[in-house]
N, CA, C and O atoms as a CHARMM CRD file, in Angstrom:
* protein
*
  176
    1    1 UNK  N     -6.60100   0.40700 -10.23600 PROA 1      0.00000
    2    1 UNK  CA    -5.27200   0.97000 -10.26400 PROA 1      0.00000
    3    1 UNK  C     -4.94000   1.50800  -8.87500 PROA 1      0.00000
    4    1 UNK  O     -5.71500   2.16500  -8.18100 PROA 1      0.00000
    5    2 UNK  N     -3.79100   1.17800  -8.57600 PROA 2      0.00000
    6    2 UNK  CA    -3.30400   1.93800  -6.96800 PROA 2      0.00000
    7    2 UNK  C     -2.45700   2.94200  -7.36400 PROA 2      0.00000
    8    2 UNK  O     -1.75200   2.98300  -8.37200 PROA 2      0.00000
    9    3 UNK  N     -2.58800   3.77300  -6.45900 PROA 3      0.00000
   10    3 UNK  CA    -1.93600   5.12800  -6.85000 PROA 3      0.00000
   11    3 UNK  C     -0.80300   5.30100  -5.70500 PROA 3      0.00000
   12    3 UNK  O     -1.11800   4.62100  -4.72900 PROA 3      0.00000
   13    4 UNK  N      0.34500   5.95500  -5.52700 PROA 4      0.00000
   14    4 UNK  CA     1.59900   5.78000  -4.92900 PROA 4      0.00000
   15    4 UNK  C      1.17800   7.37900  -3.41700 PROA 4      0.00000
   16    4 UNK  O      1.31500   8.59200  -3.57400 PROA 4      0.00000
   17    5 UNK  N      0.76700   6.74400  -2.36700 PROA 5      0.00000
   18    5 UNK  CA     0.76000   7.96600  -1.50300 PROA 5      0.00000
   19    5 UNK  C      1.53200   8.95800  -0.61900 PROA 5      0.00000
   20    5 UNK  O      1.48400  10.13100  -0.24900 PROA 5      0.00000
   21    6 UNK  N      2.59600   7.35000  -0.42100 PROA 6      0.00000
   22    6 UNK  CA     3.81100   7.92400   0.73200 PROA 6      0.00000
   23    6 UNK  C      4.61800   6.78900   0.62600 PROA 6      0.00000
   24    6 UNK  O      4.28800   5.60300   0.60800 PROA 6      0.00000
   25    7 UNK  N      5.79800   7.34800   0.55300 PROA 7      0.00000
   26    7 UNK  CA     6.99900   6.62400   1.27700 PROA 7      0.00000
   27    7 UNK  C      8.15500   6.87600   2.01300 PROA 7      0.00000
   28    7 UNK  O      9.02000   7.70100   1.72100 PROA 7      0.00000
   29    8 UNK  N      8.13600   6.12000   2.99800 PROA 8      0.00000
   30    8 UNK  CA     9.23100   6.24400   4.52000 PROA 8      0.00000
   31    8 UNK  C     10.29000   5.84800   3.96400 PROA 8      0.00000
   32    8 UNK  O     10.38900   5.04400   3.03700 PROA 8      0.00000
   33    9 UNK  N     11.48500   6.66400   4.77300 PROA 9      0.00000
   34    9 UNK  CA    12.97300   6.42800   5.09000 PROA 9      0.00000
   35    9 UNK  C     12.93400   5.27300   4.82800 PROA 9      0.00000
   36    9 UNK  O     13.11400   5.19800   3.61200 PROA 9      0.00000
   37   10 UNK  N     12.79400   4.23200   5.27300 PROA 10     0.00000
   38   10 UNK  CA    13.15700   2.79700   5.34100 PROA 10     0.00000
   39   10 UNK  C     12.27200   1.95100   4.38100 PROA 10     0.00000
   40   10 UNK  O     12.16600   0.75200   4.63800 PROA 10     0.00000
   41   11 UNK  N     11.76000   2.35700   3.52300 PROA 11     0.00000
   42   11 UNK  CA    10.95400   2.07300   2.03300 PROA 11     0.00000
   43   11 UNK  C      9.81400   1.92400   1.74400 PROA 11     0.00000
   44   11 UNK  O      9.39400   2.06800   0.59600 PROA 11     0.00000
   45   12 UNK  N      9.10300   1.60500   2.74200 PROA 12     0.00000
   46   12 UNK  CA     7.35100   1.46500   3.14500 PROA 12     0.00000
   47   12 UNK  C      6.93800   2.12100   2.04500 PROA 12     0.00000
   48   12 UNK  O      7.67900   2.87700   1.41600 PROA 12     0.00000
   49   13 UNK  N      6.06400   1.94800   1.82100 PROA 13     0.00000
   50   13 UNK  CA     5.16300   2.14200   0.66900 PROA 13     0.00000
   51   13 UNK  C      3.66800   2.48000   0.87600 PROA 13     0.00000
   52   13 UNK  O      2.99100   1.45300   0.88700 PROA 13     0.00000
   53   14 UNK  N      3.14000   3.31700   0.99900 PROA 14     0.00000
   54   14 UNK  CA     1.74900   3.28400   1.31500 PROA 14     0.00000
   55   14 UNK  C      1.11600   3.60400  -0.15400 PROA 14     0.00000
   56   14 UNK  O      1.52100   4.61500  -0.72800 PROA 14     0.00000
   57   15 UNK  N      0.16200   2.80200  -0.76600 PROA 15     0.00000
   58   15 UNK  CA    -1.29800   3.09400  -2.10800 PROA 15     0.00000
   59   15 UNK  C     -2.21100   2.84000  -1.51500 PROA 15     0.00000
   60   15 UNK  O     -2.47400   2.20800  -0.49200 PROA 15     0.00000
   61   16 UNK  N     -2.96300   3.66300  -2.59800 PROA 16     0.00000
   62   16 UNK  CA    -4.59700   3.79700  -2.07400 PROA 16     0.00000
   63   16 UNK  C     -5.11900   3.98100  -3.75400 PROA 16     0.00000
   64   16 UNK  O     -4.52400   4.54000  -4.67500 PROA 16     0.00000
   65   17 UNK  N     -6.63400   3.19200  -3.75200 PROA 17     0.00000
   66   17 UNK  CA    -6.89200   2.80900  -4.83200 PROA 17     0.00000
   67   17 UNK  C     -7.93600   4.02300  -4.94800 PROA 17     0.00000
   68   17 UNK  O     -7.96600   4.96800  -4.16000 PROA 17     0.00000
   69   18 UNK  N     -8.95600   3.81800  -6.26900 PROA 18     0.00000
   70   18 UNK  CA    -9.83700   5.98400  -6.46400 PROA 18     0.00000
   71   18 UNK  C    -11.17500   4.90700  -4.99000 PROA 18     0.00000
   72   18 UNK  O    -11.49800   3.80600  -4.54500 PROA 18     0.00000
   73   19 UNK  N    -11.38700   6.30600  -4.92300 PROA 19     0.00000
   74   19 UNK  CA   -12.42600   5.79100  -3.97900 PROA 19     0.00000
   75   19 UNK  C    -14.08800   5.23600  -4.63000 PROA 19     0.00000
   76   19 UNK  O    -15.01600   5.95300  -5.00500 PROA 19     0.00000
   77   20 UNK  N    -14.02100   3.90900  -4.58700 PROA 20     0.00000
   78   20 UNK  CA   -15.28000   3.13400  -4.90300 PROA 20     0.00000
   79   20 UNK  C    -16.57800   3.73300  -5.16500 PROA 20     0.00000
   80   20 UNK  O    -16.24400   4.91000  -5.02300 PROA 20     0.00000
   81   21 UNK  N    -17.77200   3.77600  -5.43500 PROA 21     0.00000
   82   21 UNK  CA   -19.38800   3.86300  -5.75300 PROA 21     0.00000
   83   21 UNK  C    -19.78500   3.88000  -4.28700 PROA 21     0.00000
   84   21 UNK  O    -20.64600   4.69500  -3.95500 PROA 21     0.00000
   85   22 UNK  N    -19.36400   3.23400  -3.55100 PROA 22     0.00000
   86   22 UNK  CA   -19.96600   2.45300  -2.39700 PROA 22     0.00000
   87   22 UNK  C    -19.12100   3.74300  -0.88300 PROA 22     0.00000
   88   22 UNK  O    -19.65100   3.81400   0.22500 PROA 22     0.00000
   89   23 UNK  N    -18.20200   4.32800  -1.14400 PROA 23     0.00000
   90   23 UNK  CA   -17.27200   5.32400  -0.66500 PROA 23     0.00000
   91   23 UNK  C    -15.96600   4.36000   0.06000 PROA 23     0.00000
   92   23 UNK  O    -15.48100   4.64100   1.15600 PROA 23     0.00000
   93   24 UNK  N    -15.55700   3.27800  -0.72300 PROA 24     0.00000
   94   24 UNK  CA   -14.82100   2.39100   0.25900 PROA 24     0.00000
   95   24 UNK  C    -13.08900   2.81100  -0.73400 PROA 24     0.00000
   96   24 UNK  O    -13.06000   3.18700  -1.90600 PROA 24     0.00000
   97   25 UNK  N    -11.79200   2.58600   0.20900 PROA 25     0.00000
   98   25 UNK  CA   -10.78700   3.11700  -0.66200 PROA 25     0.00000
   99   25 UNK  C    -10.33400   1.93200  -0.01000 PROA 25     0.00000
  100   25 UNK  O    -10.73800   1.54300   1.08600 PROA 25     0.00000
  101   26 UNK  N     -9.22600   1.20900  -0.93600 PROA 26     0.00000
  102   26 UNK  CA    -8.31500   0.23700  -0.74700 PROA 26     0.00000
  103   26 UNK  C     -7.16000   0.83200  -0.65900 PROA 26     0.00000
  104   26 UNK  O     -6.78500   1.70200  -1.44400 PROA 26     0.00000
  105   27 UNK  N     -6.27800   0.25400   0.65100 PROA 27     0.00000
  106   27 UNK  CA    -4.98800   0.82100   1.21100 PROA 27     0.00000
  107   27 UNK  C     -4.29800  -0.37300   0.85000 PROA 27     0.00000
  108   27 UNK  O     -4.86400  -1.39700   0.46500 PROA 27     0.00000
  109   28 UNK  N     -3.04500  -0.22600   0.98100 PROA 28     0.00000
  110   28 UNK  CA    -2.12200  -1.19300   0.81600 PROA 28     0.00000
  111   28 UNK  C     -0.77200  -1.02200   0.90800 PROA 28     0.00000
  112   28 UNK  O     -0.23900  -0.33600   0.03600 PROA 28     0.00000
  113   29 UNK  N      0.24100  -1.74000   2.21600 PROA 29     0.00000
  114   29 UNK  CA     1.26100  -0.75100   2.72000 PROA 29     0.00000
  115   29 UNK  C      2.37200  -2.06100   2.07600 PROA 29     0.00000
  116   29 UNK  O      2.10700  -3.17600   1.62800 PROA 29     0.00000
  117   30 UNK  N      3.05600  -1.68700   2.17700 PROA 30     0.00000
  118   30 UNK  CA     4.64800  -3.00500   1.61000 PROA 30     0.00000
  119   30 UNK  C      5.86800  -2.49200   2.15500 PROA 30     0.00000
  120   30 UNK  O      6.13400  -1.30200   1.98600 PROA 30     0.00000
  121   31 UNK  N      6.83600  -3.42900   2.94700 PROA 31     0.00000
  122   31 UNK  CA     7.98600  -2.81300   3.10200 PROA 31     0.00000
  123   31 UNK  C      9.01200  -3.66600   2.82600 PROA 31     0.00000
  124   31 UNK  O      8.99700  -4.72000   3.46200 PROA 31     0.00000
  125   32 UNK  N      9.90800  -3.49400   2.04000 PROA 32     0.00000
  126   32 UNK  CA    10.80500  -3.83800   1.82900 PROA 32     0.00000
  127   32 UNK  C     11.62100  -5.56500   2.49200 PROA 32     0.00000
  128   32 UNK  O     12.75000  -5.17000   2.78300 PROA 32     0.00000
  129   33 UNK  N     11.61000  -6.18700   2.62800 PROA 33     0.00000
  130   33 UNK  CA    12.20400  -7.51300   3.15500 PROA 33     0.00000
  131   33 UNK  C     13.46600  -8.38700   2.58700 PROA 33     0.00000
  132   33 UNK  O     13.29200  -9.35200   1.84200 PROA 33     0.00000
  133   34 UNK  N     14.84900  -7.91100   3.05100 PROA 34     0.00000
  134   34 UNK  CA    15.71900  -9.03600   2.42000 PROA 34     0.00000
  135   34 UNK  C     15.61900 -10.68400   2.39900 PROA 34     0.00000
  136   34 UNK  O     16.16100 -11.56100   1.72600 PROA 34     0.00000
  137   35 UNK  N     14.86900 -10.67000   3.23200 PROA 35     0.00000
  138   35 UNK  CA    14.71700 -12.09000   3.49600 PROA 35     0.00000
  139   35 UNK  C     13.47100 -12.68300   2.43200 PROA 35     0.00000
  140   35 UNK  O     13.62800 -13.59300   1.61900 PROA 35     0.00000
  141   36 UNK  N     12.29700 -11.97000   2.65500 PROA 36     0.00000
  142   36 UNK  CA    11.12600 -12.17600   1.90000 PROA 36     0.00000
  143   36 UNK  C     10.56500 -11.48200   1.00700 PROA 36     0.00000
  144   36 UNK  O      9.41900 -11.52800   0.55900 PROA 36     0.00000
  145   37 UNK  N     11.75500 -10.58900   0.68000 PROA 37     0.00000
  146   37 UNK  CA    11.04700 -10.19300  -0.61400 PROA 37     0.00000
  147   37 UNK  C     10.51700  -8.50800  -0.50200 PROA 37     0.00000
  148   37 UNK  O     11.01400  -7.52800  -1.05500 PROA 37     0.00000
  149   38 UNK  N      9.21500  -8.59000   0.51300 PROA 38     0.00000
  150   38 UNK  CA     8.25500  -7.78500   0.66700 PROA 38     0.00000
  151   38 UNK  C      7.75600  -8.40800   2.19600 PROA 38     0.00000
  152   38 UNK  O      7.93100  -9.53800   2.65300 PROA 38     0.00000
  153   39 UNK  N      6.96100  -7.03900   2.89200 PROA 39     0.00000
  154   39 UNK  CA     5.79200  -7.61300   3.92000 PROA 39     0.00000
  155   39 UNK  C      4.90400  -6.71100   3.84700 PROA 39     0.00000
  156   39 UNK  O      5.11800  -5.50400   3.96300 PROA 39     0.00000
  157   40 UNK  N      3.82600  -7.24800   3.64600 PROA 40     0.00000
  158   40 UNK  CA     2.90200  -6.18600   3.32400 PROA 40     0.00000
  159   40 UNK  C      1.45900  -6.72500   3.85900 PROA 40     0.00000
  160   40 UNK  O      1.12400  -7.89500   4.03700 PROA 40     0.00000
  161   41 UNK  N      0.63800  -5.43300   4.08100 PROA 41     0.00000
  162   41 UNK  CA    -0.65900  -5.65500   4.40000 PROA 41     0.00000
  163   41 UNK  C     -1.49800  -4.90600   3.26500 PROA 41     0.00000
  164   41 UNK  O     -1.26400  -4.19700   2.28600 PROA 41     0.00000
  165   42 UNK  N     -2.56900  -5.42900   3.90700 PROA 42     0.00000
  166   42 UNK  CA    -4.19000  -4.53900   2.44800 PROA 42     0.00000
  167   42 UNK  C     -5.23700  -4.65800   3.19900 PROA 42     0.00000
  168   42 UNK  O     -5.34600  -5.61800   3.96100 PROA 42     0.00000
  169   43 UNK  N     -6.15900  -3.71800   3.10400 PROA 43     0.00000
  170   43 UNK  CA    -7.48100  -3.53300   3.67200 PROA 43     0.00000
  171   43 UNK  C     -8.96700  -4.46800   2.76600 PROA 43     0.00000
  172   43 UNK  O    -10.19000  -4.33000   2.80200 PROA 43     0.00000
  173   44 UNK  N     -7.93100  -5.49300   1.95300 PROA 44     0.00000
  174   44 UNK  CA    -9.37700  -5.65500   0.63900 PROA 44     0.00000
  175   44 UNK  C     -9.15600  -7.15400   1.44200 PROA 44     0.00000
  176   44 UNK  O     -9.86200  -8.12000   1.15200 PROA 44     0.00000
């Protein structure tokens, strides 16, 4: 499950998933795109 951390003026999105066994956390940023939808990156 990703959990909702921050979001910017201009819609960005930052989640972060619970932190793993192993101590590893999955990020994952998205911003908004008329053209495409979304652009987004992830650390997994």
């Amino acid at each position: 499950m990703m959990y909702p951390y921050m979001t910017f003026n201009d819609g960005t999105e930052i989640t972060h998933s619970e932190m793993k066994p192993d101590g590893q956390v999955k990020v994952y940023i998205e911003t908004p795109d008329l053209k495409d939808g979304f652009q987004n990156a992830s650390n997994f």
